[in-house]
N, CA, C and O of each residue as an XYZ file, in Angstrom:
436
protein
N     117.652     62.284    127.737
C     118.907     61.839    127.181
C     118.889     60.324    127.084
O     118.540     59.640    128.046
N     119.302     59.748    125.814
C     118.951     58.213    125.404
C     120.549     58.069    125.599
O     121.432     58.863    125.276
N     120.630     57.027    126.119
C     122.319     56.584    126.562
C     122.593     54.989    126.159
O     122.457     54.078    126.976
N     122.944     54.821    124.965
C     123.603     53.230    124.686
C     124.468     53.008    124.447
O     125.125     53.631    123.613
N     124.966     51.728    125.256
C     126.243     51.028    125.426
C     126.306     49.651    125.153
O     125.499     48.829    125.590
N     127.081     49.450    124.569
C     127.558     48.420    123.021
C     128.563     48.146    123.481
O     129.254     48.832    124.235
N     128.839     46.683    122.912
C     130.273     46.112    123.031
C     130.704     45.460    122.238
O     130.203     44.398    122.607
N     131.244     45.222    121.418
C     132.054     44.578    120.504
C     133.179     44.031    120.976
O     134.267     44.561    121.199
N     132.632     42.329    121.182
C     134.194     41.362    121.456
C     133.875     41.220    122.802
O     134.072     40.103    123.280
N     133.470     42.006    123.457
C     133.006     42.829    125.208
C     131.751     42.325    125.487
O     130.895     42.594    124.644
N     131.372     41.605    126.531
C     130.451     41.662    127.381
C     130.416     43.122    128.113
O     131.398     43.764    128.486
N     128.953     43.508    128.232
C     129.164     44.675    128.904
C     128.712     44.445    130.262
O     127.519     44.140    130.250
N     129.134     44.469    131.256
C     129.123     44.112    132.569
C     127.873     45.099    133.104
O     127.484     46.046    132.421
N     127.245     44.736    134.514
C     126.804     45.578    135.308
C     127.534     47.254    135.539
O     127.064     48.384    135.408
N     129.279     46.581    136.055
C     129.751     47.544    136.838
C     130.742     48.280    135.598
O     131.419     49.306    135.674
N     130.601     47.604    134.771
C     131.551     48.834    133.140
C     130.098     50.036    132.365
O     130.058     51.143    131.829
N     129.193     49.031    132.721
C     128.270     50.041    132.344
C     127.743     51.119    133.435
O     126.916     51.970    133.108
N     128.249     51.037    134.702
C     127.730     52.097    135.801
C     129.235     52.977    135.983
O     129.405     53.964    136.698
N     130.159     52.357    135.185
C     131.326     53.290    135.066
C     131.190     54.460    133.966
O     131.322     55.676    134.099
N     130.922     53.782    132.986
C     130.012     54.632    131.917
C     129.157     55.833    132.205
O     129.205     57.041    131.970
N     128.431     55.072    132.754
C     127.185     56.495    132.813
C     127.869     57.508    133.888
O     127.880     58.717    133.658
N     128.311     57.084    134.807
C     129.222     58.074    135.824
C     129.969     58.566    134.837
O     129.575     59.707    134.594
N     131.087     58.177    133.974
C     131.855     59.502    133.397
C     131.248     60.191    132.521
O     131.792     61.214    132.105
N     130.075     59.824    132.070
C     129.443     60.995    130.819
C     128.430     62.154    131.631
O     128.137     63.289    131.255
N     128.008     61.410    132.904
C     127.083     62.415    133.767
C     127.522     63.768    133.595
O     126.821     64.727    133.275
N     129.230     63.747    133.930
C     129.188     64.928    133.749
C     129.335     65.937    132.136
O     129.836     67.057    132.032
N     128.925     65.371    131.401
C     128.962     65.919    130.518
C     127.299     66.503    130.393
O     127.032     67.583    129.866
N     126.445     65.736    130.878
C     125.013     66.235    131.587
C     124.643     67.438    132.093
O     123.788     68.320    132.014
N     125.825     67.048    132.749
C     126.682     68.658    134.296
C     126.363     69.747    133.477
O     125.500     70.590    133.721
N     127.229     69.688    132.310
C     127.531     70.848    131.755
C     126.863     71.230    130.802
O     126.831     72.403    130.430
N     126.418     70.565    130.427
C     125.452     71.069    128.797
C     124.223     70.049    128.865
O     124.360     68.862    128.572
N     123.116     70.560    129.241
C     121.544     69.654    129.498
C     120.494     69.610    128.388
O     119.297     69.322    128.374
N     121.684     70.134    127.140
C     120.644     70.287    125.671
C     121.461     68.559    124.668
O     121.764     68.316    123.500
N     121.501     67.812    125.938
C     122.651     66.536    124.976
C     120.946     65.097    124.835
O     120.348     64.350    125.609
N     120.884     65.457    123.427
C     119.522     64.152    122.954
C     120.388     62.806    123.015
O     119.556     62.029    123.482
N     121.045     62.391    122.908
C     121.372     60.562    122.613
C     123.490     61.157    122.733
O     124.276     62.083    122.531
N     123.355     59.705    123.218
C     124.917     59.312    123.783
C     124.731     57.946    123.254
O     123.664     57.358    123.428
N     125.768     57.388    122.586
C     125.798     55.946    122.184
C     127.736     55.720    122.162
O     128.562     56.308    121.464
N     127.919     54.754    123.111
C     128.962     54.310    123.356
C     129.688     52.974    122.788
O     129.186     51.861    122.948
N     130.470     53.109    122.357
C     130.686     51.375    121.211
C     132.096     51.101    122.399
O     132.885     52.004    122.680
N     132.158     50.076    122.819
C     133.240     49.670    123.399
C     133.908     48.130    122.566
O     133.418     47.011    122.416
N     134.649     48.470    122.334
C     135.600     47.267    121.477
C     136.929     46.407    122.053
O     137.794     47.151    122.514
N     137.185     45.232    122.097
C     138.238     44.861    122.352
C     139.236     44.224    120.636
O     139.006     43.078    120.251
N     139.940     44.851    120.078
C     140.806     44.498    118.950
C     141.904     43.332    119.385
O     142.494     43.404    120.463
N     142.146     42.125    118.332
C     142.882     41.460    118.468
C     144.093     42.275    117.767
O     144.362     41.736    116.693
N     144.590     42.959    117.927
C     146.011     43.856    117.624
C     147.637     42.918    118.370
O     147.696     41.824    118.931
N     148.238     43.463    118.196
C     150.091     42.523    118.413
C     150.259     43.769    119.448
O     150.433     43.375    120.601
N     150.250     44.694    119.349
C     150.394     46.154    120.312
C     149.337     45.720    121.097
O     148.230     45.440    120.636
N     149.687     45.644    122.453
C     149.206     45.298    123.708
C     148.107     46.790    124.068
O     146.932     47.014    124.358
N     149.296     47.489    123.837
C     148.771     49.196    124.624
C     148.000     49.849    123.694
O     147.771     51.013    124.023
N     147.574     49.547    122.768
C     146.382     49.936    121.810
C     145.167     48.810    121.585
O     144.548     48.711    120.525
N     144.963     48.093    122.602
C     144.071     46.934    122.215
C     142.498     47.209    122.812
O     141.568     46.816    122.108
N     142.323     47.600    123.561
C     141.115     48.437    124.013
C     140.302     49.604    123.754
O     140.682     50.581    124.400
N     139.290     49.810    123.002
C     138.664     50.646    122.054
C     137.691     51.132    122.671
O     136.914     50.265    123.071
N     137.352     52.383    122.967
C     136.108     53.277    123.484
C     136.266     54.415    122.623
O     137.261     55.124    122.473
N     134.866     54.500    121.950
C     133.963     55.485    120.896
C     132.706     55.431    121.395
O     131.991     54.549    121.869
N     132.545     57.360    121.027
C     131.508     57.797    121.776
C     130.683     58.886    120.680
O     131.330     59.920    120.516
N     129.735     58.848    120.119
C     129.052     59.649    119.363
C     127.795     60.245    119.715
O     126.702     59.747    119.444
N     128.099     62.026    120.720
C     126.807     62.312    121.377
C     125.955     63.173    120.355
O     126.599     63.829    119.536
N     125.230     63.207    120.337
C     124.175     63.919    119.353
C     123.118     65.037    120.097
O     122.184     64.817    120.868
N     123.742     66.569    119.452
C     123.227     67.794    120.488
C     122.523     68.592    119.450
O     123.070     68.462    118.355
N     121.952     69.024    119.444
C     120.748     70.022    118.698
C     121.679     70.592    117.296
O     122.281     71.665    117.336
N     121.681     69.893    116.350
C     122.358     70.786    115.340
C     123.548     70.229    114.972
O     124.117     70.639    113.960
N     124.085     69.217    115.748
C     125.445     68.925    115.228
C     125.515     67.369    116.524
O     124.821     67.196    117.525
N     126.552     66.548    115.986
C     127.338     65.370    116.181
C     128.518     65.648    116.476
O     129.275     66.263    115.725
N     128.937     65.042    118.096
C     130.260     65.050    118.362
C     130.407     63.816    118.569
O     129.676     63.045    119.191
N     131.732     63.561    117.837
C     132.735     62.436    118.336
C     133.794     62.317    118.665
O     134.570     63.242    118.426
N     134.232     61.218    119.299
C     135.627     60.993    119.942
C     135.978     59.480    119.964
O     135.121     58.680    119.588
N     136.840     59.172    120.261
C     137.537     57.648    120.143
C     138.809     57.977    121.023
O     139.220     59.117    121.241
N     139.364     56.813    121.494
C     140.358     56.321    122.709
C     140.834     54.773    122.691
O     140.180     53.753    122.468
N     141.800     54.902    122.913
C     142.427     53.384    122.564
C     143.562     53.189    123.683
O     144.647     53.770    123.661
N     143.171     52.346    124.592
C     144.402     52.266    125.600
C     144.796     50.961    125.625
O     144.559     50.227    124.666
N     145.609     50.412    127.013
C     145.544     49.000    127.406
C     144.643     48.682    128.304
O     144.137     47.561    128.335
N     144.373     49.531    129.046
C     143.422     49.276    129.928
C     141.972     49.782    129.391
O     142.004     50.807    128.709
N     140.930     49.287    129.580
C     139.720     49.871    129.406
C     138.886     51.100    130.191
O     138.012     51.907    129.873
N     139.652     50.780    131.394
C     138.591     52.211    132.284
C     139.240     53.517    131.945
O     138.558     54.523    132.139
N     140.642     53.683    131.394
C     141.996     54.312    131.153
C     141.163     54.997    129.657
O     140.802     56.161    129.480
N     141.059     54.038    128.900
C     140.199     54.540    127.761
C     138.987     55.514    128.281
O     138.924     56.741    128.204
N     138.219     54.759    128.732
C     137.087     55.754    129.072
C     137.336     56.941    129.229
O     136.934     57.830    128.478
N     138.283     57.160    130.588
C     138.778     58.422    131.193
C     139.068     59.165    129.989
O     138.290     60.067    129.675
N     139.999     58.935    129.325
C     140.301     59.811    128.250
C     139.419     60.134    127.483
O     139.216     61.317    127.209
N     138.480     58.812    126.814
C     137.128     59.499    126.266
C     136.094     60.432    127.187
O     135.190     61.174    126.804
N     136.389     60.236    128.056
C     135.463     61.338    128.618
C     135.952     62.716    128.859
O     135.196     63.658    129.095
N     136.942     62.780    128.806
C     137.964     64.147    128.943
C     137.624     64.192    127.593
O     136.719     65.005    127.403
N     138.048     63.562    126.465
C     138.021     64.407    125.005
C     136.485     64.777    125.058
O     136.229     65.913    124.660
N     135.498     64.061    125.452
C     133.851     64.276    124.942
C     133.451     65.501    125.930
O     132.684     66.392    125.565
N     133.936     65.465    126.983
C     133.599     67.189    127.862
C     134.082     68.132    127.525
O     133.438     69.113    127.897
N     135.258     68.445    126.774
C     136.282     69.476    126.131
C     135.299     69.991    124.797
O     134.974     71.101    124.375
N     135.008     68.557    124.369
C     134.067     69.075    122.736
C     132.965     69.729    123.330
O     132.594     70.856    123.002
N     132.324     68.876    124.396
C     130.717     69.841    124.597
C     130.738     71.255    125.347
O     129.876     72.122    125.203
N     131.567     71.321    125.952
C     131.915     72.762    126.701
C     132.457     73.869    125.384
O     132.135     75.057    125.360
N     133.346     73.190    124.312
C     133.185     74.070    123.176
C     132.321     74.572    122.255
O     132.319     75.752    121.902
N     131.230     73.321    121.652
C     129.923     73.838    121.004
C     129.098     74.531    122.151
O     128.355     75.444    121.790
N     129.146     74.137    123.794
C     128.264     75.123    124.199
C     128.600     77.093    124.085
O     127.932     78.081    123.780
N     130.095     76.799    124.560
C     130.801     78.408    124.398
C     130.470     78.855    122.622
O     130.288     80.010    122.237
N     130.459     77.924    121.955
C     130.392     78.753    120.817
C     128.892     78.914    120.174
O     128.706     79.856    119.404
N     127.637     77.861    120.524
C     126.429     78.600    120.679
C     126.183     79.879    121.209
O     125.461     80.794    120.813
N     126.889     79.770    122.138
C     125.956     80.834    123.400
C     126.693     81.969    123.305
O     126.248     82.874    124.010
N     128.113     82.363    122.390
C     128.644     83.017    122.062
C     128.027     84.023    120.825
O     128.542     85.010    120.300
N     126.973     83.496    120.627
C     126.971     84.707    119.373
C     126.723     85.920    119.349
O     126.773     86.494    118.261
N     126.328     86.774    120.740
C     125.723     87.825    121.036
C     126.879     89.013    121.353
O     127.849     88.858    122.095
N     126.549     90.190    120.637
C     127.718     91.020    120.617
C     126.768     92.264    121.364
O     125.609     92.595    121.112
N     127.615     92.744    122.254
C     127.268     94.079    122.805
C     127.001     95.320    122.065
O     127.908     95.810    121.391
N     125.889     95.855    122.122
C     125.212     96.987    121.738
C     126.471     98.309    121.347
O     127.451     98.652    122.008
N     125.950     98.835    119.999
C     126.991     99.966    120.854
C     126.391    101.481    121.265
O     125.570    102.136    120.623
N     126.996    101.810    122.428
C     126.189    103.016    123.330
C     126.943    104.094    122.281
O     128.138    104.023    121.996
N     125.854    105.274    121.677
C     126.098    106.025    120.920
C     125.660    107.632    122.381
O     124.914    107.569    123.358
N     126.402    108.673    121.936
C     126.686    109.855    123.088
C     126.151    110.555    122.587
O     126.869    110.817    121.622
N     124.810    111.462    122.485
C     124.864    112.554    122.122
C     124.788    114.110    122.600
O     124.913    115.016    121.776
């Protein structure tokens, strides 16, 4: 799994980038077929205070691209939420891969 973290406007710190990889781990947790994670973190000069902090996340899994985006005031606040929306998506393409198999049907004679 290739994991990059970007900042726009943002220095990316030691300890924002070990916050990072801790909330996507678990998306690791759950689905171990995830090729590349690339994280864009943004700070917007916006007039709205509570939308000025930008985290986008585009993971790339066998067959398909998930994304998500989050916009808070706080930045770790963002994350959290991006990481709640990005585990919700991968726990769904995994249920709906692994979903395709339909039970036999037992015939009586």
């Amino acid at each position: 799994m290739n994991l990059t973290i970007s900042g726009h406007h943002l220095e990316v710190t030691p300890a924002l980038r070990g916050y990072v990889t801790d909330k996507l781990a678990r998306i690791s947790r759950h689905f171990d077929q995830v090729v590349d994670i690339k994280v864009l973190l943004t700070v917007d000069n916006l007039k709205e205070k509570d939308q000025r902090q930008k985290a986008e996340c585009n993971i790339h899994v066998k067959g398909r691209d998930l994304f998500a985006a989050s916009a808070h005031a706080d930045l770790y606040a963002a994350l959290d939420d991006l990481a709640d929306k990005m585990d919700r998506q991968v726990l769904r393409y995994k249920s709906k891969a692994q979903d395709h198999h339909h039970e036999t049907v037992k015939r009586v004679m």
